[in-house]
N, C-alpha and C positions, 0 to 999 in steps of 0.2 A: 337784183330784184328777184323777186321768188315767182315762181310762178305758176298756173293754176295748177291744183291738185290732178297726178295721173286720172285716167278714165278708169272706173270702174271694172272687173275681172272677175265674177264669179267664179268663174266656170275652173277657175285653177287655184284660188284661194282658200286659203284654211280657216276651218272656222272659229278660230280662236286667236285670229292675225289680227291687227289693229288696220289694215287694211278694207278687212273685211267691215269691222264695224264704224267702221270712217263711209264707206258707202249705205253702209245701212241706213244711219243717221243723214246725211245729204242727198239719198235721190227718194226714197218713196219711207217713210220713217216705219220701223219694227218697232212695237209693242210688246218690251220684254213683261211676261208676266208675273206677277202681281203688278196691276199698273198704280201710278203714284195716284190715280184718282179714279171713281166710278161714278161720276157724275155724266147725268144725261147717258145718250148713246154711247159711252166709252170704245163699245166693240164693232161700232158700224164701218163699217170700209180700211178695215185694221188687216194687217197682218202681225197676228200672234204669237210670241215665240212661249213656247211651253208646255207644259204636261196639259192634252187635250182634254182630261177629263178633268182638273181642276178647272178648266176654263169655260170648260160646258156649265158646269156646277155654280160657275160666277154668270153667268148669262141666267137675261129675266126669262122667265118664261115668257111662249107666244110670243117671239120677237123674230122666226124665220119662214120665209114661204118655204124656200125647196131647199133641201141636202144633199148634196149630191159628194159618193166618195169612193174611195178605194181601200179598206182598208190593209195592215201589211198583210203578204197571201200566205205567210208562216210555212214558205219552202223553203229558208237558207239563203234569203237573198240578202243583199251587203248594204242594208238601210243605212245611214249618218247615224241614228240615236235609237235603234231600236234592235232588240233579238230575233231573230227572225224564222226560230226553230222550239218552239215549245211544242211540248206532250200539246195531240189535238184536242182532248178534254181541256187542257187548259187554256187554249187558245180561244175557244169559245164559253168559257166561261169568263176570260179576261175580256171581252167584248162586249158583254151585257149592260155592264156599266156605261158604256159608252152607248147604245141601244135606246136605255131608260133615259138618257137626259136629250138626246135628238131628239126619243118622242116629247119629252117636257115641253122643248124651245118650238119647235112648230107651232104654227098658228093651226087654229081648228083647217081642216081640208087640204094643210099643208104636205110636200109630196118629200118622201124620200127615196132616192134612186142611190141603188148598193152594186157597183161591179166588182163582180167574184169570179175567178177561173179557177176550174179545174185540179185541185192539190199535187196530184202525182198521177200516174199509170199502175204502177207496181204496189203500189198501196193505196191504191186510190178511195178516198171519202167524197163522200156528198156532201161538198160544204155548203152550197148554194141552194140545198132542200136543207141543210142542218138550220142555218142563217135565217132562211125563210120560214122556219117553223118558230124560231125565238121569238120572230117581231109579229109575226101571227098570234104567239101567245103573249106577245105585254097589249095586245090589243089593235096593232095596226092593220088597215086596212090592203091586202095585195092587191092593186091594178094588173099588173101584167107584168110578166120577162120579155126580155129584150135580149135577138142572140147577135152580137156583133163580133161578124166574121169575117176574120183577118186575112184570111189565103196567107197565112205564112208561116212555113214549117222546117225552119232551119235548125241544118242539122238532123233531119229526118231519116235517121236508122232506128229508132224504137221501134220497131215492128215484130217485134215477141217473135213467136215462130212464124218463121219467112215460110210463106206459100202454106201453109199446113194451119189446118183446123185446131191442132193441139194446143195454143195458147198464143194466139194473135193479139196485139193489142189497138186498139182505134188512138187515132193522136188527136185531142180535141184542137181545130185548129179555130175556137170560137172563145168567146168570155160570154159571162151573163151579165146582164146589168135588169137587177129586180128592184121594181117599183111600188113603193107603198103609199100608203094616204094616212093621217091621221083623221080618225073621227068621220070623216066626211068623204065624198065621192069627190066635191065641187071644192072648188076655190074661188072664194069670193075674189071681185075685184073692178075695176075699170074698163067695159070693151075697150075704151078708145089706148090703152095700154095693154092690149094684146096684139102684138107687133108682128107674130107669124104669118106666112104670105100663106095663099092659099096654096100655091105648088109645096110649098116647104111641107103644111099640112100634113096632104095624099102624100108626100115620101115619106115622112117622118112615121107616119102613122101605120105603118107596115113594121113590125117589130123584126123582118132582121135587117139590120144594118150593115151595109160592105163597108167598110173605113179601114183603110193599109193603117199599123200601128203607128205609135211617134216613134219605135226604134226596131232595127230590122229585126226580126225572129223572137218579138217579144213571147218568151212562153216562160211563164215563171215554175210551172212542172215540170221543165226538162231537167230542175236544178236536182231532183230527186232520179233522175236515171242515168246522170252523165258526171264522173268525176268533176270536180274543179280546173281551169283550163289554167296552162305554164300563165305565171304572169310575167304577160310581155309586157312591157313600154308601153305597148299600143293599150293592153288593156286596162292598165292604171289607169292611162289617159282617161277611156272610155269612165271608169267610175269616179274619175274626177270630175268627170264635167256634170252632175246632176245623177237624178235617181233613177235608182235602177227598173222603174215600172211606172212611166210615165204614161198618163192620158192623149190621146190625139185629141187637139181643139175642133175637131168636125164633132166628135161623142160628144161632149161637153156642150157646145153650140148647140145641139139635138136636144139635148132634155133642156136646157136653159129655154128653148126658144117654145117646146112643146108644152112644157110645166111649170111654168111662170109669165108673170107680165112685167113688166116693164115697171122699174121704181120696188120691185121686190129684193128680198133680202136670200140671198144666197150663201150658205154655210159648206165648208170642207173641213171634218176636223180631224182629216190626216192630210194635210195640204199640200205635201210636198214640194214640188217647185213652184207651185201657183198657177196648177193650168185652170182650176174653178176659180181662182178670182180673176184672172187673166181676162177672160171670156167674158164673165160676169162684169164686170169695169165695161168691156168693149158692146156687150149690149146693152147698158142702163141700166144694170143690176146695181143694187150694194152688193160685197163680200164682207163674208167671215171667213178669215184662212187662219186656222189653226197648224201649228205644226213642231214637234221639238227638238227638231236641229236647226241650228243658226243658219246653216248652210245651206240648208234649202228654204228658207226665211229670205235668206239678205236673194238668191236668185230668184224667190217670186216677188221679192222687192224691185227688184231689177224689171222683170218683166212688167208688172203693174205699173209701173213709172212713166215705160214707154205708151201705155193706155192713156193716159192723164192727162 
């Protein structure tokens, strides 16, 4: 007699194993795109597998409250499906597109929250005024930055010239995460669906945020001042098991609870493991989780399952 199917294994599975798509399909279902139907809400509470910007482009307009994302931070980091080192002209011109159809899908007053850190030290760009000046110009409205600071600086010898004025450098140990609006200041909606407590409020409402990251010494600019490390054992592990610049679900919970109500629709269209739909499922949200590696699809599969 056979018996029941192993349990489930993201975290070391390949994405192209028959294992992997045997979980996909039996715990929280993937939506490889082009879907065989677009009838009714096709993309409401989906996880997406596919190129983000054709999927943006198949979503109706005005069908999201809030966006919230990250998109890749174009230092060299070891994405599943993506390059992660383009000329920074092109980098931000390859994000535009992506830019114009978020503003599409929002609903009028609808909010979109962008964290971005720091590029490098030794050649450092302002991407987070570059960013912020794009979606100023296709029209969006800026609410405010938000600086969430990590206290963690691992591996902290970048210090330019030690003790001496001649070329020191500062280590940002913070990310931004900048907030816009479409059209509107306000977002219509339900009081009795706005579920934030009033303590949640007064904290939230102070834009810097202390939250330790979801992985120790997340600094995605160190990749630009420190060779590549021996791959050990341990470090394959480490990139096997999810992506390399994950969200802490305290950030996430913060803008979801502070910029949305309850019964609103919530979009990531670089979704990565699924910490915005994660969240979004756990507070009453719908999700939109875009993303185009299978591997990080079938693990926010996984986690979203456990929501359900």
């Amino acid at each position: 007699m056979t018996g029941p199917p192993p349990p489930c294994n993201f975290l070391s599975a390949d994405a192209g194993d028959s294992a992997t798509h045997r979980c996909m399909e039996t715990l929280f279902p993937v939506l490889q795109f082009p879907p065989a139907s677009t009838a009714g809400d096709w993309w409401k509470d989906q996880i997406i597998c596919g190129d983000a910007r054709a999927i943006l482009q198949a979503l109706p307009a005005e069908c999201i409250h809030l966006a919230i994302t990250s998109p890749p931070y174009n230092v060299g980091l070891d994405y599943d499906s993506h390059h992660d080192a383009m000329p920074y002209e092109q980098y931000l011109n390859w994000l535009m597109p992506f830019w114009r159809e978020i503003q599409r899908v929002l609903v009028p007053g609808g909010r979109f929250a962008l964290n971005i850190t720091p590029t490098s030290i030794k050649d450092f760009k302002p991407v987070h005024y570059d960013m912020a000046a794009q979606l100023r110009g296709l029209g969006f409205i800026m609410r405010t930055e938000i600086l969430w600071y990590k206290q963690t600086m691992r591996r902290r010898t970048a210090w330019g010239s030690w003790k001496s004025p001649r070329n020191p450098h500062v280590l940002p140990s913070w990310e931004y995460v900048l907030v816009f609006s479409k059209d509107s200041w306000t977002l219509a909606g339900n009081p009795a669906d706005a579920d934030i407590t009033g303590k949640e409020f007064i904290k939230f409402s102070d834009g810097f945020w202390h939250i330790r990251p979801e992985t120790k010494g997340r600094q995605p600019f160190l990749k630009s001042l420190y060779p590549p490390r021996r791959k050990t054992p341990e470090g394959r592990r480490q990139k096997a098991e999810g992506h390399p610049a994950p969200f802490p679900e305290e950030l996430i919970y913060r803008l979801i609870k502070f910029y949305s109500y309850r019964g609103n629709v919530v979009l990531d269209p670089f979704g990565g493991t699924g910490t915005v739909a994660t969240v979004a499922a756990r507070t009453d949200r719908h999700f939109v989780h875009l993303d185009l590696s299978k591997k990080y699809c079938a693990i926010a599969a996984q986690r979203v399952a456990a929501e359900i």
